[in-house]
Every structure is written in C-alpha cells, then in structure tokens.
PDB file of the backbone (N, CA, C, O) and the ligand in Angstrom, with CONECT records:
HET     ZN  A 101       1
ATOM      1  N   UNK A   1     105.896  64.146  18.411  1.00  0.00           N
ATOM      2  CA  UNK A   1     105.252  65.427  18.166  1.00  0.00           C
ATOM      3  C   UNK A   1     104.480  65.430  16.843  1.00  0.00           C
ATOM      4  O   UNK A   1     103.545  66.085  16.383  1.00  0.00           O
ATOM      5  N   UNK A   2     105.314  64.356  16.393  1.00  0.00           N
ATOM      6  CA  UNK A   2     104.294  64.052  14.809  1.00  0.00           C
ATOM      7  C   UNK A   2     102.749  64.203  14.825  1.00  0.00           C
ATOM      8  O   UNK A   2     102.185  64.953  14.028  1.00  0.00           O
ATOM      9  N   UNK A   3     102.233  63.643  15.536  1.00  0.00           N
ATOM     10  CA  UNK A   3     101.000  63.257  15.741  1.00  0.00           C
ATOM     11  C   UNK A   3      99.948  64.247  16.566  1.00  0.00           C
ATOM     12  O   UNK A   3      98.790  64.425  16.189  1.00  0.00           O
ATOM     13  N   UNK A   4     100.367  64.693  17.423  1.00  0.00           N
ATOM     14  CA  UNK A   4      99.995  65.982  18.178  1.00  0.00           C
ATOM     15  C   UNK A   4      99.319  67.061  17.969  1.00  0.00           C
ATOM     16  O   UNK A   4      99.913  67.907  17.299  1.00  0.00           O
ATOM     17  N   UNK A   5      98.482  67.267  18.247  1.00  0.00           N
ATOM     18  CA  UNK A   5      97.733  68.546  17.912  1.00  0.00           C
ATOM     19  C   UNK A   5      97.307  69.931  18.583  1.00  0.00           C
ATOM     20  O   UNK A   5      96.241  70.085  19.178  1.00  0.00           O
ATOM     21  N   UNK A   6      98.579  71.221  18.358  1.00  0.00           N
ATOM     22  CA  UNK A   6      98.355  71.808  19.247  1.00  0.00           C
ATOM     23  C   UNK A   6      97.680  72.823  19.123  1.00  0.00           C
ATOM     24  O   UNK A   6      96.713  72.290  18.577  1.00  0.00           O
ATOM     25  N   UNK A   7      97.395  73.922  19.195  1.00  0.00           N
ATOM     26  CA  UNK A   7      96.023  75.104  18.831  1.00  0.00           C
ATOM     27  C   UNK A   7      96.733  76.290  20.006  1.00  0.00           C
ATOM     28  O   UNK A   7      97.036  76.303  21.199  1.00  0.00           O
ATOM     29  N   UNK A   8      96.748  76.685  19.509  1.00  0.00           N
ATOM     30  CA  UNK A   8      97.156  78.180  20.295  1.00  0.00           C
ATOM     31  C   UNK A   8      96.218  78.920  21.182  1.00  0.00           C
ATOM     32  O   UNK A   8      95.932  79.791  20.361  1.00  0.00           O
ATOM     33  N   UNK A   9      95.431  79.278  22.371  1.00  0.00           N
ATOM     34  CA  UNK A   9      94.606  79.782  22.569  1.00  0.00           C
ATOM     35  C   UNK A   9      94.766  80.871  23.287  1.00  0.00           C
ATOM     36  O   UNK A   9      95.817  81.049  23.901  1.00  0.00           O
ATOM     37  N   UNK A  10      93.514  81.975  23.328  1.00  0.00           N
ATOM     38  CA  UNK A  10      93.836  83.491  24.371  1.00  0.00           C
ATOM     39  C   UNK A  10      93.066  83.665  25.119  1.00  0.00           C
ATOM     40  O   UNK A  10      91.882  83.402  24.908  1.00  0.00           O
ATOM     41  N   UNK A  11      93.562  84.219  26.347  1.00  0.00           N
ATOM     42  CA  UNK A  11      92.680  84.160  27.659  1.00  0.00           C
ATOM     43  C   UNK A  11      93.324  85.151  28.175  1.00  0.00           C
ATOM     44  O   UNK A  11      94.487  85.553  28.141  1.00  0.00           O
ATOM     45  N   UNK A  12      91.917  85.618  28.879  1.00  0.00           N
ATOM     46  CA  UNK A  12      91.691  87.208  29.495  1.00  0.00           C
ATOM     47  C   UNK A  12      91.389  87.146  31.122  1.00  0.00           C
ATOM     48  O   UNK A  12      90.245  86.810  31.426  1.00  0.00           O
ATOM     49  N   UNK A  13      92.450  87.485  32.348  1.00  0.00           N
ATOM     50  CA  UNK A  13      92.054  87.280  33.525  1.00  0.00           C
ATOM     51  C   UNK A  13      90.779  88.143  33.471  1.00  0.00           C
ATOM     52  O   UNK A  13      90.611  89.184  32.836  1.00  0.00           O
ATOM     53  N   UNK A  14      89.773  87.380  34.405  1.00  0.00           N
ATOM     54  CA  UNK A  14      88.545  88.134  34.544  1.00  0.00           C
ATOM     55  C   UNK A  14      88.385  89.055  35.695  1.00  0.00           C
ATOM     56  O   UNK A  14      87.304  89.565  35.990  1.00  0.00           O
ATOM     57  N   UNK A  15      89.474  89.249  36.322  1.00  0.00           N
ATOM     58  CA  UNK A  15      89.680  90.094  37.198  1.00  0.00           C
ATOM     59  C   UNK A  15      90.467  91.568  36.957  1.00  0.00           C
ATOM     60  O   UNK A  15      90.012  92.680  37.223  1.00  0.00           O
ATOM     61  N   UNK A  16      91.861  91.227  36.340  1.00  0.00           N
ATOM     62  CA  UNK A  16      92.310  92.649  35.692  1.00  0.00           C
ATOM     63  C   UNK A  16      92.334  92.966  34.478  1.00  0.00           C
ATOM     64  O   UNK A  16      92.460  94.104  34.025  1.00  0.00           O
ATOM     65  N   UNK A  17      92.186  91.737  33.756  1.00  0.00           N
ATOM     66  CA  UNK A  17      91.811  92.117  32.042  1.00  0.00           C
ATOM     67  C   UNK A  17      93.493  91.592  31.384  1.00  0.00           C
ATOM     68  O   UNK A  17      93.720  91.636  30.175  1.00  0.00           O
ATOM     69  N   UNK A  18      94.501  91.135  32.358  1.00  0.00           N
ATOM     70  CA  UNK A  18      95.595  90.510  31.575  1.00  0.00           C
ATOM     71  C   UNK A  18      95.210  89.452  30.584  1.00  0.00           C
ATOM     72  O   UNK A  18      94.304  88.619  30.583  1.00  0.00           O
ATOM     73  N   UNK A  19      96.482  89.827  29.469  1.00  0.00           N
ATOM     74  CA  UNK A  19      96.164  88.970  28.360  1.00  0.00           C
ATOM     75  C   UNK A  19      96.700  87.282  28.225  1.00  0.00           C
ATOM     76  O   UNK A  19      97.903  87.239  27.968  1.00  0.00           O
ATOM     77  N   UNK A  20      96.288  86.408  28.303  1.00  0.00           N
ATOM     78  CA  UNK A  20      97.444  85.090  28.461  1.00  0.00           C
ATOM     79  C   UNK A  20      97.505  84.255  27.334  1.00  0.00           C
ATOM     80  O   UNK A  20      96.436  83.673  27.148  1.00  0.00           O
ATOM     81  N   UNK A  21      98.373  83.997  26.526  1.00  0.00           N
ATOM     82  CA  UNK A  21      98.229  82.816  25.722  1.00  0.00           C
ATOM     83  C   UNK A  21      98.567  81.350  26.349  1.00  0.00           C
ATOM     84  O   UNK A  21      99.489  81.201  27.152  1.00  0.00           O
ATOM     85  N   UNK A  22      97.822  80.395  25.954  1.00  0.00           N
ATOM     86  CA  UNK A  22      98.550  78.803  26.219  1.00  0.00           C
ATOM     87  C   UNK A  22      98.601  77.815  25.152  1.00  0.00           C
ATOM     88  O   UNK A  22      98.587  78.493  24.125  1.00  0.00           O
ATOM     89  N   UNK A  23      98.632  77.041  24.949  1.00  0.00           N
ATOM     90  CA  UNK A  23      99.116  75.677  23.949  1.00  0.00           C
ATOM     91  C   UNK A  23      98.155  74.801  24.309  1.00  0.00           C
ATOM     92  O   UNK A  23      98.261  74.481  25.493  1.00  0.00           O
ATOM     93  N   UNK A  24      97.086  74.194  23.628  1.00  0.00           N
ATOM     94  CA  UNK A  24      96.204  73.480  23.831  1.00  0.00           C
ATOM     95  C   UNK A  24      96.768  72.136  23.405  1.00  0.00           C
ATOM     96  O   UNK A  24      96.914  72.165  22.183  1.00  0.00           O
ATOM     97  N   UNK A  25      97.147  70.968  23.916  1.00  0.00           N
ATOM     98  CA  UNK A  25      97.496  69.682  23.504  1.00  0.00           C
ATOM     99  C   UNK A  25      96.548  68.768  23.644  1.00  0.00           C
ATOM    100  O   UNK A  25      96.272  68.301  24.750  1.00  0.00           O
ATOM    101  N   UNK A  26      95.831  68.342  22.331  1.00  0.00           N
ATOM    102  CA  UNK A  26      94.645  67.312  22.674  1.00  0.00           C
ATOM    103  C   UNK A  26      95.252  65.872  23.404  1.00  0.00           C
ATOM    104  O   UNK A  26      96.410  65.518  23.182  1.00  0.00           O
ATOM    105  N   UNK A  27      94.546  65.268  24.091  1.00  0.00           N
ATOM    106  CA  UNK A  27      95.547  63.951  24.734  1.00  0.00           C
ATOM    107  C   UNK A  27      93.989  62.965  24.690  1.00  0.00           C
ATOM    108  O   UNK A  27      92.862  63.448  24.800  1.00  0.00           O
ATOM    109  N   UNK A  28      94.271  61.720  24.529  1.00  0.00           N
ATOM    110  CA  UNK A  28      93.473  60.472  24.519  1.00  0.00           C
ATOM    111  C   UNK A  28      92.524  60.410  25.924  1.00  0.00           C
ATOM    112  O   UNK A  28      91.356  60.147  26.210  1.00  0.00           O
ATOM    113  N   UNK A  29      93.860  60.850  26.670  1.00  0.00           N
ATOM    114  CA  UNK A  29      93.467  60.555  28.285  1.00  0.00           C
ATOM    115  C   UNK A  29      93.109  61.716  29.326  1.00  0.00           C
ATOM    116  O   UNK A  29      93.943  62.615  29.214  1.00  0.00           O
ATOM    117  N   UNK A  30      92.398  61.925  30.048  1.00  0.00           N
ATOM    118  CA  UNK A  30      91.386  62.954  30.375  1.00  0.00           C
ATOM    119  C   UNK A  30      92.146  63.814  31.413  1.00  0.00           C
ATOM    120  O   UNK A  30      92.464  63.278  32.474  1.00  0.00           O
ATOM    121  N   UNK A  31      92.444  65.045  31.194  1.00  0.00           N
ATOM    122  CA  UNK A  31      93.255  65.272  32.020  1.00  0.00           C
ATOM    123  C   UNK A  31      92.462  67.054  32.994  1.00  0.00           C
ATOM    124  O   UNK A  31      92.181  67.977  32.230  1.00  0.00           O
ATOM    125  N   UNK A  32      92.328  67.175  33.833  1.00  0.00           N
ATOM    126  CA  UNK A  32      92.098  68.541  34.439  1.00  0.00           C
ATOM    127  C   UNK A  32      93.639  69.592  34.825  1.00  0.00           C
ATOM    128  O   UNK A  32      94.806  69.206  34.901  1.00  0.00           O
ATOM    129  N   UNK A  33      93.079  70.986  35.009  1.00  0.00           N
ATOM    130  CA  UNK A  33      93.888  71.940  35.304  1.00  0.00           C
ATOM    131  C   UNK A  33      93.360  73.036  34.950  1.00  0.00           C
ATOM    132  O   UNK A  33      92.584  73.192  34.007  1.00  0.00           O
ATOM    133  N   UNK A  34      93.917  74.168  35.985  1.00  0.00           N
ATOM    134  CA  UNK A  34      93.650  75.451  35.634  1.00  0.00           C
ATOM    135  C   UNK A  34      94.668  76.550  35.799  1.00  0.00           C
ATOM    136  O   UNK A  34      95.417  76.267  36.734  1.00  0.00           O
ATOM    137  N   UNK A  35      94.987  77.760  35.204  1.00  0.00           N
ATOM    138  CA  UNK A  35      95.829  78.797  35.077  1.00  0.00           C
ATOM    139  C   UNK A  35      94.874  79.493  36.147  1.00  0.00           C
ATOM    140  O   UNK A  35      93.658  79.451  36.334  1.00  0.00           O
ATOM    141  N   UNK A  36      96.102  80.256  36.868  1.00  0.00           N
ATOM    142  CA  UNK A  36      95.961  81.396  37.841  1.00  0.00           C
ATOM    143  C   UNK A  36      96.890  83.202  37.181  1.00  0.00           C
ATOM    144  O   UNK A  36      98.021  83.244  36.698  1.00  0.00           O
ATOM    145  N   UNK A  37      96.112  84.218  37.358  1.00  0.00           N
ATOM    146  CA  UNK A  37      96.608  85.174  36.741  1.00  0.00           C
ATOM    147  C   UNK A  37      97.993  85.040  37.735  1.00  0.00           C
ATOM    148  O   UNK A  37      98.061  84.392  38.779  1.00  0.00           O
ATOM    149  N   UNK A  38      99.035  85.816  37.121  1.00  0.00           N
ATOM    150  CA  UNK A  38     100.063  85.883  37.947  1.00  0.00           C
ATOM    151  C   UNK A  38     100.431  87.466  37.936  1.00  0.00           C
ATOM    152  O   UNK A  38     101.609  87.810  38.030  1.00  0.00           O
ATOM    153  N   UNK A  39      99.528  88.285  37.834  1.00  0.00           N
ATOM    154  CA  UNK A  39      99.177  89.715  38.618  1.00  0.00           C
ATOM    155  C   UNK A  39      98.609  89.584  39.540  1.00  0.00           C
ATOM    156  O   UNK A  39      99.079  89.979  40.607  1.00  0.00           O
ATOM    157  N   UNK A  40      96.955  88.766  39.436  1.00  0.00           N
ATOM    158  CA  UNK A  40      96.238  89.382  40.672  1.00  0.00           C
ATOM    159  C   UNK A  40      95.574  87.843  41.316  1.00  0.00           C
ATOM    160  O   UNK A  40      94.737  87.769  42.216  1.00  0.00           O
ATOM    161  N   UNK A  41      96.139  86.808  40.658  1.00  0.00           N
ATOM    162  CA  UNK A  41      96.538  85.364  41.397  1.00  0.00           C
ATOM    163  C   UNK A  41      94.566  84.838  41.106  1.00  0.00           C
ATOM    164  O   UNK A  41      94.061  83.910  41.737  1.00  0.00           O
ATOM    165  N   UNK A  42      93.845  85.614  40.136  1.00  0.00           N
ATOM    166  CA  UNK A  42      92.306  84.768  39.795  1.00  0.00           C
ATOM    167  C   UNK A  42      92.952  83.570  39.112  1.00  0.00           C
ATOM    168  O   UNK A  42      94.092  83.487  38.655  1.00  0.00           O
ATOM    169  N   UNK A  43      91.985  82.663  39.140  1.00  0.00           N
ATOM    170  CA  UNK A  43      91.655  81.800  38.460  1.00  0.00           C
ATOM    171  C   UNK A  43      90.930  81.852  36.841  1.00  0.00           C
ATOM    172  O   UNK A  43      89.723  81.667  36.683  1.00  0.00           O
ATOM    173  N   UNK A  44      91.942  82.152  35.629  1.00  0.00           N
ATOM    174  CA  UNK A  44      91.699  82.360  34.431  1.00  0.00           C
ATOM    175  C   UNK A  44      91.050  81.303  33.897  1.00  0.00           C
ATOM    176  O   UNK A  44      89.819  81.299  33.886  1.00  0.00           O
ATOM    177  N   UNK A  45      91.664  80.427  33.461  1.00  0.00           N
ATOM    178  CA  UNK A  45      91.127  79.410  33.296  1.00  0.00           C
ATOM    179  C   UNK A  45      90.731  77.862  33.885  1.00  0.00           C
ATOM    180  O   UNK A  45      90.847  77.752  35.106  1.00  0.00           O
ATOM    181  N   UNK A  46      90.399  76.980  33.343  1.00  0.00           N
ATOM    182  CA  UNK A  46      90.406  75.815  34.162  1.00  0.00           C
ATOM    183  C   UNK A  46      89.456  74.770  33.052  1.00  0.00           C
ATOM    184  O   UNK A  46      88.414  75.120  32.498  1.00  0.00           O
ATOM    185  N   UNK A  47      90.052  73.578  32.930  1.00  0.00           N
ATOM    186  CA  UNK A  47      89.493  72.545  32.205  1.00  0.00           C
ATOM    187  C   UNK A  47      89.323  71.504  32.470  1.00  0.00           C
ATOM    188  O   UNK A  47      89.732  71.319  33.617  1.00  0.00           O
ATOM    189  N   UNK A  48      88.822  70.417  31.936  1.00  0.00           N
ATOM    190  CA  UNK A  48      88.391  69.174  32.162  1.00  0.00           C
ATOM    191  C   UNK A  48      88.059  68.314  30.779  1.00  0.00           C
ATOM    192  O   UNK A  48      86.976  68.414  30.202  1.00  0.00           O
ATOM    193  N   UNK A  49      88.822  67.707  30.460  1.00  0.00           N
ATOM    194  CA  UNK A  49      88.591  66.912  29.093  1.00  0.00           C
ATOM    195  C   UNK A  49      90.189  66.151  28.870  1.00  0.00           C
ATOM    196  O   UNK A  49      91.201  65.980  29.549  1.00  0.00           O
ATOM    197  N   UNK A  50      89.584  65.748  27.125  1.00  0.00           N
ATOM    198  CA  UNK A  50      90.914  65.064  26.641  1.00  0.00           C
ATOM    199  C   UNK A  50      92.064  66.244  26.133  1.00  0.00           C
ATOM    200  O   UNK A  50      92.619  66.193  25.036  1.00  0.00           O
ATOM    201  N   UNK A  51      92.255  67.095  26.950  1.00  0.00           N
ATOM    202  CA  UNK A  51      93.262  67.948  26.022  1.00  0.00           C
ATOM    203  C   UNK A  51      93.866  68.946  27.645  1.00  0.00           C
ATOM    204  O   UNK A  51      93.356  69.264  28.720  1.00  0.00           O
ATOM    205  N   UNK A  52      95.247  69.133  26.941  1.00  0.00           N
ATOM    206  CA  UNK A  52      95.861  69.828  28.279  1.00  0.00           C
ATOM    207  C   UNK A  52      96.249  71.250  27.962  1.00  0.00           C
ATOM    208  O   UNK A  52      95.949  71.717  26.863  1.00  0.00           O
ATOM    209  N   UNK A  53      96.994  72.075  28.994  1.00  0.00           N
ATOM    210  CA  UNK A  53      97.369  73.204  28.358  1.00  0.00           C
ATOM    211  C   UNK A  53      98.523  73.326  29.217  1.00  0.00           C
ATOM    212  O   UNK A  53      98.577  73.195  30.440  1.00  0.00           O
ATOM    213  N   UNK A  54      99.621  73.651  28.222  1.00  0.00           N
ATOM    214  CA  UNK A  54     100.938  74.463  28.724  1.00  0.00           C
ATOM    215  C   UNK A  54     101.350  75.956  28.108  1.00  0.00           C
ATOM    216  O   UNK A  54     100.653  76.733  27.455  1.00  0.00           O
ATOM    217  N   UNK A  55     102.290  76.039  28.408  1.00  0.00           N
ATOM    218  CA  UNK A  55     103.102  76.989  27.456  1.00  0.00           C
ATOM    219  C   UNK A  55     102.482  78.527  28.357  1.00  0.00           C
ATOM    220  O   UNK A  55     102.780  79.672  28.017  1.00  0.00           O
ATOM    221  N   UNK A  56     101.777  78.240  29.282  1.00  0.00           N
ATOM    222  CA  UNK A  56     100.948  79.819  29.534  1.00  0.00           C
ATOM    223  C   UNK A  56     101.395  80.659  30.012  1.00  0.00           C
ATOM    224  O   UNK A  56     101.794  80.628  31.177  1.00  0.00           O
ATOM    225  N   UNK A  57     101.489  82.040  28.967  1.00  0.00           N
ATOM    226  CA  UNK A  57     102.741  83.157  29.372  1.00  0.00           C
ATOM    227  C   UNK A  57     101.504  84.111  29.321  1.00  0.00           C
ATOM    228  O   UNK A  57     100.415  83.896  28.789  1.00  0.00           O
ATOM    229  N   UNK A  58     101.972  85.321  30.066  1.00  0.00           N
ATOM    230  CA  UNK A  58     101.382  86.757  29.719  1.00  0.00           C
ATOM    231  C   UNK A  58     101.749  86.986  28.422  1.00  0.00           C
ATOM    232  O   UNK A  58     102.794  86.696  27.840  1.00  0.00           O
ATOM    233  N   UNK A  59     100.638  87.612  27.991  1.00  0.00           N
ATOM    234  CA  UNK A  59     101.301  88.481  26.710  1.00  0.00           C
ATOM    235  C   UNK A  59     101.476  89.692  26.398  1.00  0.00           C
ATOM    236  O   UNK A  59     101.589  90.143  25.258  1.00  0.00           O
ATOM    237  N   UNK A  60     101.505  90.269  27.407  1.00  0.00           N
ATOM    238  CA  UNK A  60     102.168  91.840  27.442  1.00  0.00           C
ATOM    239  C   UNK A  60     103.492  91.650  28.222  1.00  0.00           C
ATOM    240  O   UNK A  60     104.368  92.144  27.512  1.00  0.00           O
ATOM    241  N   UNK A  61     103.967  91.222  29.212  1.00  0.00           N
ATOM    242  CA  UNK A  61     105.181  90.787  29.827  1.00  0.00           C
ATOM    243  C   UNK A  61     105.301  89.270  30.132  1.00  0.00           C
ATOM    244  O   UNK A  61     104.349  88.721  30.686  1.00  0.00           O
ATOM    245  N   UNK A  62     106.373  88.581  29.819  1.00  0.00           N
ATOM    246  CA  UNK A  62     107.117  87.312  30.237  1.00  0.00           C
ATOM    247  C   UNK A  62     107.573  87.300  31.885  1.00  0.00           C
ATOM    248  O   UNK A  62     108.227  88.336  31.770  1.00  0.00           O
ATOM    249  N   UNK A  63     107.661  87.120  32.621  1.00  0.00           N
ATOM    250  CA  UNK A  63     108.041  86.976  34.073  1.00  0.00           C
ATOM    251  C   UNK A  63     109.101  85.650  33.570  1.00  0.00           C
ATOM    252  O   UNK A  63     108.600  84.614  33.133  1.00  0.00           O
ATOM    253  N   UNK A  64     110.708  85.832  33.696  1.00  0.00           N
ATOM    254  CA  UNK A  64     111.338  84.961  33.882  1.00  0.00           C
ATOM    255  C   UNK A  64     110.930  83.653  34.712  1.00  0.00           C
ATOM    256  O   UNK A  64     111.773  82.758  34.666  1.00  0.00           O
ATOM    257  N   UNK A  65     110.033  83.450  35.297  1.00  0.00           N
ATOM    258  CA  UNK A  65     109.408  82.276  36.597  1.00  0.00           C
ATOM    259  C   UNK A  65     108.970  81.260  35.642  1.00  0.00           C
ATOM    260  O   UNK A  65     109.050  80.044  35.819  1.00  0.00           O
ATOM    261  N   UNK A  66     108.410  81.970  34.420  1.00  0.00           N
ATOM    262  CA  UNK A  66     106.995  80.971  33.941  1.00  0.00           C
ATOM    263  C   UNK A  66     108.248  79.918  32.722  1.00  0.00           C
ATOM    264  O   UNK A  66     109.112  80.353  31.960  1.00  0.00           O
ATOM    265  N   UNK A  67     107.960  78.929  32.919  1.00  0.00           N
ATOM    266  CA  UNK A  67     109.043  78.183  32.891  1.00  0.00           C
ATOM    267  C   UNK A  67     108.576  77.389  31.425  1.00  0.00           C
ATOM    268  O   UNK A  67     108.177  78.270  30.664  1.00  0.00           O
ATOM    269  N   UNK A  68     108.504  76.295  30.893  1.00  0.00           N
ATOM    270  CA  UNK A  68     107.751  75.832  29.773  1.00  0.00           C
ATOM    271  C   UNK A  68     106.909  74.870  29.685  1.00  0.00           C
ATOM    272  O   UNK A  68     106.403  74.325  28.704  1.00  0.00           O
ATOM    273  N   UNK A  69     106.745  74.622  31.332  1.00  0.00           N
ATOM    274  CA  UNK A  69     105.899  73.741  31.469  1.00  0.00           C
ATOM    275  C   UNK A  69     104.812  74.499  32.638  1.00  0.00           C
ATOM    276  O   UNK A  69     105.410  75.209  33.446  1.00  0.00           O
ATOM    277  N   UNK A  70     103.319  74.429  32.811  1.00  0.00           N
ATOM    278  CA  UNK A  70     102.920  75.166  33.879  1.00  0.00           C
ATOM    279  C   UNK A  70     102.028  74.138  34.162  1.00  0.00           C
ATOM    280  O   UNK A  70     100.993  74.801  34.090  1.00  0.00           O
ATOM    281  N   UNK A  71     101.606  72.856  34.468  1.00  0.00           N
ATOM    282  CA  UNK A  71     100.807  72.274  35.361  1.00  0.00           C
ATOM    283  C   UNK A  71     100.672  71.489  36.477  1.00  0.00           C
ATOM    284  O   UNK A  71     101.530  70.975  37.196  1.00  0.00           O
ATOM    285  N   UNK A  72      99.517  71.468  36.519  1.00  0.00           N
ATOM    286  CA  UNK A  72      99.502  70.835  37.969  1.00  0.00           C
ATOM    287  C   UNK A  72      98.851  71.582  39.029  1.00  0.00           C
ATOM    288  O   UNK A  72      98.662  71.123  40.155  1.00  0.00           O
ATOM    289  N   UNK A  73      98.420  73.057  38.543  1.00  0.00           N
ATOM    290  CA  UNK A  73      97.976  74.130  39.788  1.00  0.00           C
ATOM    291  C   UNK A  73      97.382  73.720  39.864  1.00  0.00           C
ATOM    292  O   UNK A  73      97.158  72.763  39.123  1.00  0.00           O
ATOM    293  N   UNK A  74      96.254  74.246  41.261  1.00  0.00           N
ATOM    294  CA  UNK A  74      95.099  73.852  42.109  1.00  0.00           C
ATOM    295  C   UNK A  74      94.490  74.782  42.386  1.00  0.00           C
ATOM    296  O   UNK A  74      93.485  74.675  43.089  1.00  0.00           O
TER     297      UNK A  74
HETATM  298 ZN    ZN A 101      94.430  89.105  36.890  1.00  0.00          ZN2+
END
C-alpha cells in the first residue's frame, strides 16, 4: 500500500442526481469498469485507463450490500 496512489473521487448519477464517492487506484496495467446507480440502476460512471476504482458507496445512505470491493460490473 506503500506505493499506491489513491485520490478520492465524486460522482453524480445522471439520472437521479445521487451522490457517490469511489477510491481511484492508479495501476501500471490498464484496467476498464463502470459503477451503476444503485437507486435507479444508470450507468454513473465508467473508465478505461491505468487506474481502477473501488470503495463506491452512496453518500447520503450506505446499503449494507455494497461490500469493499465493487468490480467487475458490465
Ligand atoms: Zn440514479
């Protein structure tokens, strides 16, 4: 974790206006993925590069589901 570089970022479903934070982890190796709102199930975000994202919670409510890892959606 020494080495790691993580960045905090905020994201706004563009459908109901929920608020989301995630954990930006830069990585060497190129990785894709995208967050889905988990109110109204849009597609918030989505990337493509050397850097990943976890950690992605609402930030007005936690839903016990969202676990500490979130990738891999489609
Ligand atoms: Zn939404």
């Amino acid at each position: 974790m020494a080495n790691t570089v993580w960045t905090i970022e905020e994201f706004s479903c563009p459908s109901c206006s929920m608020n989301y934070t995630a954990t930006r982890e830069e990585h060497e190796a190129r990785h894709t993925g995208s967050f889905k709102c988990s109110v109204c199930n849009a597609v918030v975000h989505t990337w493509s590069g050397n850097h990943h994202f976890f950690g992605w919670e609402p930030i007005k409510a936690k839903p016990p589901v969202f676990g500490r890892r979130w990738a891999g959606v489609r």
